[in-house]
PyMOL CGO cylinders between C-alpha atoms (Angstrom):
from pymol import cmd
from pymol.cgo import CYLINDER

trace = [
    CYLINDER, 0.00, 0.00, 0.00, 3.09, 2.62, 0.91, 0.3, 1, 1, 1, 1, 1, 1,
    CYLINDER, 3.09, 2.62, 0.91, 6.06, 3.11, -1.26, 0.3, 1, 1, 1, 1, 1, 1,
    CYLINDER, 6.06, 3.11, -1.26, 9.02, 1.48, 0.25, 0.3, 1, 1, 1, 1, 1, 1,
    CYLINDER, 9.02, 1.48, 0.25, 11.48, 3.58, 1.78, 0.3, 1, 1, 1, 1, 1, 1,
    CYLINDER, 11.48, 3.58, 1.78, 15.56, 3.42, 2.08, 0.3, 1, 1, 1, 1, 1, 1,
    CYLINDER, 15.56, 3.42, 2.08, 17.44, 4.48, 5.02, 0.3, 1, 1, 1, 1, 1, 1,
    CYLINDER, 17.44, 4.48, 5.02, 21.49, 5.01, 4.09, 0.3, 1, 1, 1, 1, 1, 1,
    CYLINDER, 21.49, 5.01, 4.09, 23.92, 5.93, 6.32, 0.3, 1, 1, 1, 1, 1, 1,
    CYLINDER, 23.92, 5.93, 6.32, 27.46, 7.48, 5.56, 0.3, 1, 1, 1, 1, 1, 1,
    CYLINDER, 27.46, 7.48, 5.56, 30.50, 8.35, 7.48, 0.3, 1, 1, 1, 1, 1, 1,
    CYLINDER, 30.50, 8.35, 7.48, 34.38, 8.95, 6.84, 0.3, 1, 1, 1, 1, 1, 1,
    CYLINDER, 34.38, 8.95, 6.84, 36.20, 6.24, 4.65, 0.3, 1, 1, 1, 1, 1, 1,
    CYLINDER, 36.20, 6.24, 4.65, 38.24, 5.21, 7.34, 0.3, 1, 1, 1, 1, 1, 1,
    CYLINDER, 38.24, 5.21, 7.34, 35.40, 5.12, 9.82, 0.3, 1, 1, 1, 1, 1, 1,
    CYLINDER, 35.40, 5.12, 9.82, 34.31, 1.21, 11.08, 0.3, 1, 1, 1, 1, 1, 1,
    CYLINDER, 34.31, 1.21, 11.08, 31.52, -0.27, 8.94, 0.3, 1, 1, 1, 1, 1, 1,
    CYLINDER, 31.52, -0.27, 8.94, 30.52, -2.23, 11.68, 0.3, 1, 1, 1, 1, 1, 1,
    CYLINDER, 30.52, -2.23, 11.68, 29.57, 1.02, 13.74, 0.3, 1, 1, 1, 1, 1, 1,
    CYLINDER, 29.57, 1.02, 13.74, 27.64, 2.64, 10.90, 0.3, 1, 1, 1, 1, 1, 1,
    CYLINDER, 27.64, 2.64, 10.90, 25.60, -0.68, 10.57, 0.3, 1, 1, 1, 1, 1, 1,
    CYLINDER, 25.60, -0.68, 10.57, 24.90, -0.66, 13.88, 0.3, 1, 1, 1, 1, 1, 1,
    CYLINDER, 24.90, -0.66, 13.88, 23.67, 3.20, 14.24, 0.3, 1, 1, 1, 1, 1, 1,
    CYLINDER, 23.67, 3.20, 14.24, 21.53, 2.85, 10.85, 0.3, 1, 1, 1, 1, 1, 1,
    CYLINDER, 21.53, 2.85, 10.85, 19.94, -0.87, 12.52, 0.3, 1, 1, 1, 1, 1, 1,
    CYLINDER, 19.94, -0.87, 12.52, 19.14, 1.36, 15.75, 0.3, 1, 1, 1, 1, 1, 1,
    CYLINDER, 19.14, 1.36, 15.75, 17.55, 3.81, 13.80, 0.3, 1, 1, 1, 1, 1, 1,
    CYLINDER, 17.55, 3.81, 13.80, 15.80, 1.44, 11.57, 0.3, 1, 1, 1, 1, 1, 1,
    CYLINDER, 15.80, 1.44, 11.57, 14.79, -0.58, 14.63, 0.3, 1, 1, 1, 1, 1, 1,
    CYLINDER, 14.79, -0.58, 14.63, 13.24, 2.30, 16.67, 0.3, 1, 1, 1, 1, 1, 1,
    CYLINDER, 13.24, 2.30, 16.67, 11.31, 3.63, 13.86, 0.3, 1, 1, 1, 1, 1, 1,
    CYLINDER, 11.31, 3.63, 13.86, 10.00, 0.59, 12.79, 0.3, 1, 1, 1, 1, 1, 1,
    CYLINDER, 10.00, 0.59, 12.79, 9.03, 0.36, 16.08, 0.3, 1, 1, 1, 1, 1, 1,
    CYLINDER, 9.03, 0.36, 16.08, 7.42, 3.56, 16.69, 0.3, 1, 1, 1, 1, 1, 1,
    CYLINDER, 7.42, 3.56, 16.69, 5.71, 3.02, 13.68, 0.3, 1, 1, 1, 1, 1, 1,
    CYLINDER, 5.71, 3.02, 13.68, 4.35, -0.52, 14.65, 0.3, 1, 1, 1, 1, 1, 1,
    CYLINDER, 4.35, -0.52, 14.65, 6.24, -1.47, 11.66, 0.3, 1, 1, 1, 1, 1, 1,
    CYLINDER, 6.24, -1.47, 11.66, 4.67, 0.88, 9.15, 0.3, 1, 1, 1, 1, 1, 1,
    CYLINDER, 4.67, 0.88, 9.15, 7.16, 1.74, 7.61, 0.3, 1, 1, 1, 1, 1, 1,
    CYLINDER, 7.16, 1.74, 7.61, 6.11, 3.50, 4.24, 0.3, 1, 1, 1, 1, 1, 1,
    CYLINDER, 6.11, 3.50, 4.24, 6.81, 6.93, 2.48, 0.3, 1, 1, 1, 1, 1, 1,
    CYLINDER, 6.81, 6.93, 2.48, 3.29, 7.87, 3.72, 0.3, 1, 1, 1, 1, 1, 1,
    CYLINDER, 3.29, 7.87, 3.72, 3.36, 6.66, 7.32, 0.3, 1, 1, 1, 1, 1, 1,
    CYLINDER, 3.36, 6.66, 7.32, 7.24, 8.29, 7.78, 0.3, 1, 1, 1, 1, 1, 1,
    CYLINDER, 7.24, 8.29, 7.78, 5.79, 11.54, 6.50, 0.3, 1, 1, 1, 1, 1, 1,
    CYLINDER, 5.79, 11.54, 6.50, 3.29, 11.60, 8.83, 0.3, 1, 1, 1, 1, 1, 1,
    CYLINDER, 3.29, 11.60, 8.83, 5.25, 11.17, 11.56, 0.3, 1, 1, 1, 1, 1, 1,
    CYLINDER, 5.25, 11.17, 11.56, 8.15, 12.99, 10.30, 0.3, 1, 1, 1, 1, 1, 1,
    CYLINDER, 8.15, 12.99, 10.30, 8.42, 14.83, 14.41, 0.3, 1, 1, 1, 1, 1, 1,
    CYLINDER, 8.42, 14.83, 14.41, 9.14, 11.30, 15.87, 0.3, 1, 1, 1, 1, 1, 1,
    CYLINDER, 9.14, 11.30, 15.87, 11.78, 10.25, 12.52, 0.3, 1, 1, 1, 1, 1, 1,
    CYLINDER, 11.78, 10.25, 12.52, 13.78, 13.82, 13.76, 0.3, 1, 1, 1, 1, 1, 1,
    CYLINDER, 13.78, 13.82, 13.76, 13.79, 13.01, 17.11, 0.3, 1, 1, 1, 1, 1, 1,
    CYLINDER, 13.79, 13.01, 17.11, 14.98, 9.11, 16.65, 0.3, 1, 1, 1, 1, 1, 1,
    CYLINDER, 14.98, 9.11, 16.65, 18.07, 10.60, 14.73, 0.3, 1, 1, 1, 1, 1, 1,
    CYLINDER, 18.07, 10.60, 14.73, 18.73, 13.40, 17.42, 0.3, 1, 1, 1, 1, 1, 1,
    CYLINDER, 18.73, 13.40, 17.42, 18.38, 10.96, 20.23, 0.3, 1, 1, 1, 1, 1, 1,
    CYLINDER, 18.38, 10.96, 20.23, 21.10, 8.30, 18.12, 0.3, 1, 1, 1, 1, 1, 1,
    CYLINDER, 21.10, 8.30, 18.12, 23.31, 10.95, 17.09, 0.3, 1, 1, 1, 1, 1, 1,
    CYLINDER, 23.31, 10.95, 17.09, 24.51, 14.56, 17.95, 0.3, 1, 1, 1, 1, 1, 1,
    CYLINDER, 24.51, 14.56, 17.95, 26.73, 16.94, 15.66, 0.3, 1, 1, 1, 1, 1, 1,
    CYLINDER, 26.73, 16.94, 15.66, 28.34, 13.47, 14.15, 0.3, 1, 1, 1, 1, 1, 1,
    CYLINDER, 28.34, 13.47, 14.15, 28.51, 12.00, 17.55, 0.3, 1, 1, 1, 1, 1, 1,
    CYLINDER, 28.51, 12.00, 17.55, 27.04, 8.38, 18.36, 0.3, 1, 1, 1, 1, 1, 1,
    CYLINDER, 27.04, 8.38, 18.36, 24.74, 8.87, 21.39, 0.3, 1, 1, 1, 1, 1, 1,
    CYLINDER, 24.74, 8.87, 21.39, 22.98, 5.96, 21.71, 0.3, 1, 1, 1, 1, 1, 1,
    CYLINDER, 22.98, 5.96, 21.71, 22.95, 2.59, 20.08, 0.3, 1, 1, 1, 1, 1, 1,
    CYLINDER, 22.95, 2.59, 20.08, 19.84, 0.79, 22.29, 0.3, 1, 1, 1, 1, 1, 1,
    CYLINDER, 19.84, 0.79, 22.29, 16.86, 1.18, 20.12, 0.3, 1, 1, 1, 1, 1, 1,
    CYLINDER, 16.86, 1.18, 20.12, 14.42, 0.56, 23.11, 0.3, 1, 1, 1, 1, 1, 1,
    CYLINDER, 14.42, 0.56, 23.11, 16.11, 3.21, 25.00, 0.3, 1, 1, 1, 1, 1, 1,
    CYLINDER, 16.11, 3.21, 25.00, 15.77, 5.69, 21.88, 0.3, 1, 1, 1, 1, 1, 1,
    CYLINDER, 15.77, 5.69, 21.88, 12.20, 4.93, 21.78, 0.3, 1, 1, 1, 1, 1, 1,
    CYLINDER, 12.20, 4.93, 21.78, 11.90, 5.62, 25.08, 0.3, 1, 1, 1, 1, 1, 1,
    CYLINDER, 11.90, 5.62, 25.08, 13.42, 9.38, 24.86, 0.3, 1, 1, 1, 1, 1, 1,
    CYLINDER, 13.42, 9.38, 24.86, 11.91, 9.36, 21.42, 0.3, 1, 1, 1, 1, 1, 1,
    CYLINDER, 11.91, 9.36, 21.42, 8.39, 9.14, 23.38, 0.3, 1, 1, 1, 1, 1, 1,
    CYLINDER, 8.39, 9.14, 23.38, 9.15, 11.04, 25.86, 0.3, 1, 1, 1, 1, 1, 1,
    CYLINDER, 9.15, 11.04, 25.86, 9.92, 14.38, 24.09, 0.3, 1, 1, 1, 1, 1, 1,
    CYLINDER, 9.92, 14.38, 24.09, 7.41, 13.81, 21.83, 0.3, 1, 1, 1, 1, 1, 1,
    CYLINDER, 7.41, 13.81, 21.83, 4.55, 13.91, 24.53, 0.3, 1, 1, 1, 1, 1, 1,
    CYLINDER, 4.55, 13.91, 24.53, 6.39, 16.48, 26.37, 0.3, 1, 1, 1, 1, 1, 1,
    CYLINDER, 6.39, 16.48, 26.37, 6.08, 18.88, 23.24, 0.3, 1, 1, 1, 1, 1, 1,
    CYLINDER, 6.08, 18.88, 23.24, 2.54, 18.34, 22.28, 0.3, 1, 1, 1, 1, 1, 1,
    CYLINDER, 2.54, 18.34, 22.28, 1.37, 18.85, 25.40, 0.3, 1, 1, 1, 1, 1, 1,
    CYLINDER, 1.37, 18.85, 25.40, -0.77, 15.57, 25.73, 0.3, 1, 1, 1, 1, 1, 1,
    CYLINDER, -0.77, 15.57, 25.73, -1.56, 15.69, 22.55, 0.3, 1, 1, 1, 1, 1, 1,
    CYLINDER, -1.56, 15.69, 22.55, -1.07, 12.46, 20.46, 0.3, 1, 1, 1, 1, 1, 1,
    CYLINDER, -1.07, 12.46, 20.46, 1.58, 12.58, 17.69, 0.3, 1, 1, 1, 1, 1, 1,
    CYLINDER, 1.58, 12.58, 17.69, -1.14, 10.96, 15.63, 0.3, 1, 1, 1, 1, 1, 1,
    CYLINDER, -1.14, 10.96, 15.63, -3.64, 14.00, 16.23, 0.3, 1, 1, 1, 1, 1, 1,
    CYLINDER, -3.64, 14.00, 16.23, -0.40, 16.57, 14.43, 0.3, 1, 1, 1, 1, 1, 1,
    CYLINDER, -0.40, 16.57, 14.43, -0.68, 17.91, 10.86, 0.3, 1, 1, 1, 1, 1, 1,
    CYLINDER, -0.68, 17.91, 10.86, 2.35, 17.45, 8.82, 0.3, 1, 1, 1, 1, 1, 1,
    CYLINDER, 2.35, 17.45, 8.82, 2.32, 21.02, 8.88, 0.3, 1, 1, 1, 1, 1, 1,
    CYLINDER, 2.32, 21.02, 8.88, 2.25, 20.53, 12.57, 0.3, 1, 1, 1, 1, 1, 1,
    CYLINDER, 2.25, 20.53, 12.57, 4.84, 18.63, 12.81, 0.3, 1, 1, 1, 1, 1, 1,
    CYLINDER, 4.84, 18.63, 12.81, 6.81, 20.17, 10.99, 0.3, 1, 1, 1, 1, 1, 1,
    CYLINDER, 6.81, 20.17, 10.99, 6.99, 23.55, 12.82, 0.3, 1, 1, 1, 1, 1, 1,
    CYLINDER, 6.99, 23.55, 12.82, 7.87, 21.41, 15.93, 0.3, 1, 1, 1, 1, 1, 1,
    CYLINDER, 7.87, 21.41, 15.93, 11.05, 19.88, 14.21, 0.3, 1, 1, 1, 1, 1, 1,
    CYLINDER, 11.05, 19.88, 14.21, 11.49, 23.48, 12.60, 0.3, 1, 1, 1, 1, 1, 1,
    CYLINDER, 11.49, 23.48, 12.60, 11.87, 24.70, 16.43, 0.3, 1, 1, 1, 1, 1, 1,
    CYLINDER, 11.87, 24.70, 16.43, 13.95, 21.49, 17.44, 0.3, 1, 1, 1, 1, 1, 1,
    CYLINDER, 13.95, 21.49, 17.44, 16.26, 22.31, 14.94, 0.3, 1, 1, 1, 1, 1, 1,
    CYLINDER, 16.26, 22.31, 14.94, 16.59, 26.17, 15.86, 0.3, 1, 1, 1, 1, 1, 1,
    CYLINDER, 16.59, 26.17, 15.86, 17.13, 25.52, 19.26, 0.3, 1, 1, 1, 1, 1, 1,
    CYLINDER, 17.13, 25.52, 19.26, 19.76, 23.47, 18.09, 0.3, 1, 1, 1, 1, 1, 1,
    CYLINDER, 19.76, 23.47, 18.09, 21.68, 25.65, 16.41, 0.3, 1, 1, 1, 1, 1, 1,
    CYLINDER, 21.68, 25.65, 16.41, 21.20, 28.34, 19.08, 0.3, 1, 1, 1, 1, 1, 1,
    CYLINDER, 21.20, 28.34, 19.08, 22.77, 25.76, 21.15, 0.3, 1, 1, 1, 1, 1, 1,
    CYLINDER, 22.77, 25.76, 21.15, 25.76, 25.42, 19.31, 0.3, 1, 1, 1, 1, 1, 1,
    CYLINDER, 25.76, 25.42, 19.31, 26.22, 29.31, 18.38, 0.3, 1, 1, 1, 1, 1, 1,
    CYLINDER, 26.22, 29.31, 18.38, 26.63, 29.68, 21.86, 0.3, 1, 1, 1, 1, 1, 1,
    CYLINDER, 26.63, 29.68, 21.86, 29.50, 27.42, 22.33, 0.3, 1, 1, 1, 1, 1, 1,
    CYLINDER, 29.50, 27.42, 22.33, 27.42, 23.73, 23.20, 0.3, 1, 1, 1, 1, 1, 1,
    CYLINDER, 27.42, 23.73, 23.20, 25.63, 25.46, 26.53, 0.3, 1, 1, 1, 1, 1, 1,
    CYLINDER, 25.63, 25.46, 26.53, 21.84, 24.90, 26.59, 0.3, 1, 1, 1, 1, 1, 1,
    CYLINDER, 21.84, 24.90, 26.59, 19.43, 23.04, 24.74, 0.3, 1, 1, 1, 1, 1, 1,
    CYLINDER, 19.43, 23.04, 24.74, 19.64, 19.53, 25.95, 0.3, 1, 1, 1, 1, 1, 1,
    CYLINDER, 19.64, 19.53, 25.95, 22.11, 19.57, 28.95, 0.3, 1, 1, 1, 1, 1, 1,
    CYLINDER, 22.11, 19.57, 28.95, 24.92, 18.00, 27.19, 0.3, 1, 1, 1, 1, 1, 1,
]
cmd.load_cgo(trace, "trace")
């Protein structure tokens, strides 16, 4: 029914394939999982707030942060009902959700313009 999607991952030449398999399974693994294995063009776009926050919770500025996919959905979870406010990620417009990963990713970056201090306590 969806149009199959493709996840790639990439990383310096001399970088360990091993390590790159393992952070594209975790991200794999956690969405399929927070999509209860939906995982189509259609369904992903959809829920395009909880695809951000799997790859901010499994990496950070190139830097591997997790590697447990049930612990990423956790997080994953967590920030998501902490930023709709008990509302259901299912009840968000793409438009919706979009602004919220527009506001992630700004944060972000303020984060990192000032030298790493804020945002997410790390």
């Amino acid at each position: 029914s969806g149009i199959e999607c493709k996840f790639f991952i990439s990383g310096p030449v001399e970088e360990n394939e091993l390590i790159l398999v393992g952070v594209l399974e975790c991200v794999f693994d956690t969405i399929s999982t927070l999509l209860k294995g939906q995982v189509d063009k259609r369904t992903m776009l959809e829920n395009l707030e909880l695809i951000l926050l799997t790859i901010d919770e499994v990496l950070d500025h190139g830097h591997i942060m997790e590697l447990d996919a049930v612990a990423v959905v956790s997080r994953v979870l967590m920030k998501a009902s902490d930023a709709n406010n008990s509302q259901t990620i299912g009840d968000l417009s793409v438009s919706q959700a979009l602004g919220l990963a527009r506001d992630q990713f700004l944060k972000s970056l303020s984060a990192s313009a000032n030298g790493g201090r804020g945002g997410d306590g790390f």
